[in-house]
C-alpha positions as CSV (number, residue, x, y, z in Angstrom):
1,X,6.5,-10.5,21.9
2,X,5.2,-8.8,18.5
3,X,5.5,-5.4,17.4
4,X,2.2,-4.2,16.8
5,X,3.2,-1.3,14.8
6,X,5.2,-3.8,12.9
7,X,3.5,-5.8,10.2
8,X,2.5,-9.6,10.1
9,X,3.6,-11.4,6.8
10,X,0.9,-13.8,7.9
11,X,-1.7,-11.7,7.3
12,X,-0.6,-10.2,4.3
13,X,0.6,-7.2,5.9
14,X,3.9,-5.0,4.6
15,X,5.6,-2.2,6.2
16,X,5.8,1.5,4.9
17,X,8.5,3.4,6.4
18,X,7.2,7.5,6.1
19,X,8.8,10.3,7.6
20,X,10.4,8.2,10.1
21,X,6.9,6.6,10.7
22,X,6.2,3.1,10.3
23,X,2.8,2.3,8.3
24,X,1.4,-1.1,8.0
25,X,-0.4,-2.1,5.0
26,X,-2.6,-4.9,5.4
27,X,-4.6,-5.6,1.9
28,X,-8.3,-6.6,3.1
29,X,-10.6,-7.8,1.5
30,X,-12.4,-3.9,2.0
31,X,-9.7,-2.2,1.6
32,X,-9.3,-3.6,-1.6
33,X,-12.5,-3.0,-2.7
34,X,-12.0,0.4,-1.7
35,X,-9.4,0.5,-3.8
36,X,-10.9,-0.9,-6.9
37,X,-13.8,1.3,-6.3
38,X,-11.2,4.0,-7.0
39,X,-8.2,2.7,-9.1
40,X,-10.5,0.4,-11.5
41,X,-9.3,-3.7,-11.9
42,X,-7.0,-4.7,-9.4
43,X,-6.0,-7.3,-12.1
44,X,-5.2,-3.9,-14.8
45,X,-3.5,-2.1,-12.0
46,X,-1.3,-5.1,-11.3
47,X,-0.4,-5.0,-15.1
48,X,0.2,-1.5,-15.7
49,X,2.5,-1.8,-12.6
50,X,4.3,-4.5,-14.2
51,X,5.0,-2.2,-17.6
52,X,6.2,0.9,-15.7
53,X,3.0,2.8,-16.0
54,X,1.8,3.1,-12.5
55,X,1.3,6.2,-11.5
56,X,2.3,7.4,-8.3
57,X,-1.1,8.9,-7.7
58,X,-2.8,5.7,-8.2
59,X,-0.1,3.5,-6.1
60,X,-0.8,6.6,-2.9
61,X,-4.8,5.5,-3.4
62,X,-3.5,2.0,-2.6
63,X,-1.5,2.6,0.3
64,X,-4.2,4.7,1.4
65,X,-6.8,2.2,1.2
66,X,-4.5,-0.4,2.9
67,X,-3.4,1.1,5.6
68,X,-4.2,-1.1,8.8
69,X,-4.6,1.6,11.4
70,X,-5.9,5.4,10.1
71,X,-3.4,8.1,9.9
72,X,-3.3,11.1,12.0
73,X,-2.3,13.0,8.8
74,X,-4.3,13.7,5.8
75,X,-4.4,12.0,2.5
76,X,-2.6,14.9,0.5
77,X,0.2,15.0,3.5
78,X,0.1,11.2,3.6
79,X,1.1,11.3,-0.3
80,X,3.3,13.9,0.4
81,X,5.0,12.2,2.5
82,X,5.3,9.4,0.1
83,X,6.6,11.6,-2.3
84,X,9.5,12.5,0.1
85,X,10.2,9.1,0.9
86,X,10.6,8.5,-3.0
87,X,9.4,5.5,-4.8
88,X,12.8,3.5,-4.6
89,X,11.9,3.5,-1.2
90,X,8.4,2.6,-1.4
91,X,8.9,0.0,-4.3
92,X,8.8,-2.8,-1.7
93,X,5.3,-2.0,0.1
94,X,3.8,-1.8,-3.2
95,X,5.9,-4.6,-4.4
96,X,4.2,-7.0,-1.2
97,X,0.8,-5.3,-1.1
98,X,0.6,-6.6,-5.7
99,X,1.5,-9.4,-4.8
100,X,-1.1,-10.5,-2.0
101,X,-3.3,-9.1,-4.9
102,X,-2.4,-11.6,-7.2
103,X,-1.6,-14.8,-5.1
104,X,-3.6,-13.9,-1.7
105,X,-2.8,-15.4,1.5
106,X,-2.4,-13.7,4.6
């Protein structure tokens, strides 16, 4: 039987462990628009992740927008909690969720 609190690689999904919660990330087609809506390109936030000039502000937006099932907490304790969690930790969400952006999938 599945997990549903754990993600599907299938579907594109990927895991964010926060504050001992486990967030899935599943980048839909919405969410991404959502995202783009408030980030700009998908394709220029891809790159500037690439170069080290992501900011962590604009990879919280992301999550944000991806998450698959709302948060009982608020965005600015949601990126709080991010911020806790440290980006070494978070490196591979973001690292799955770019990398649906540029091949797709799921």
């Amino acid at each position: 039987m599945v997990n549903p609190a754990a993600a599907n690689p299938h579907r594109g999904e990927v895991s964010l462990l926060l504050d001992g919660a486990l967030h899935v990330l599943r980048p839909t087609f919405g969410a991404l628009v959502a995202a783009e809506e408030e980030l700009g390109a998908l394709f220029a936030l891809v790159e500037r992740a690439s170069g080290g000039e992501l900011k962590l502000g604009e990879m919280v937006a992301l999550f944000w927008h991806c998450l698959a099932h709302p948060s009982d907490k608020s965005r600015e304790a949601f990126a709080e909690a991010v911020t806790r969690e440290g980006l070494a930790a978070c490196a591979p969400a973001l690292r799955g969720l770019l990398t649906q952006v540029l091949k797709g999938g799921g």
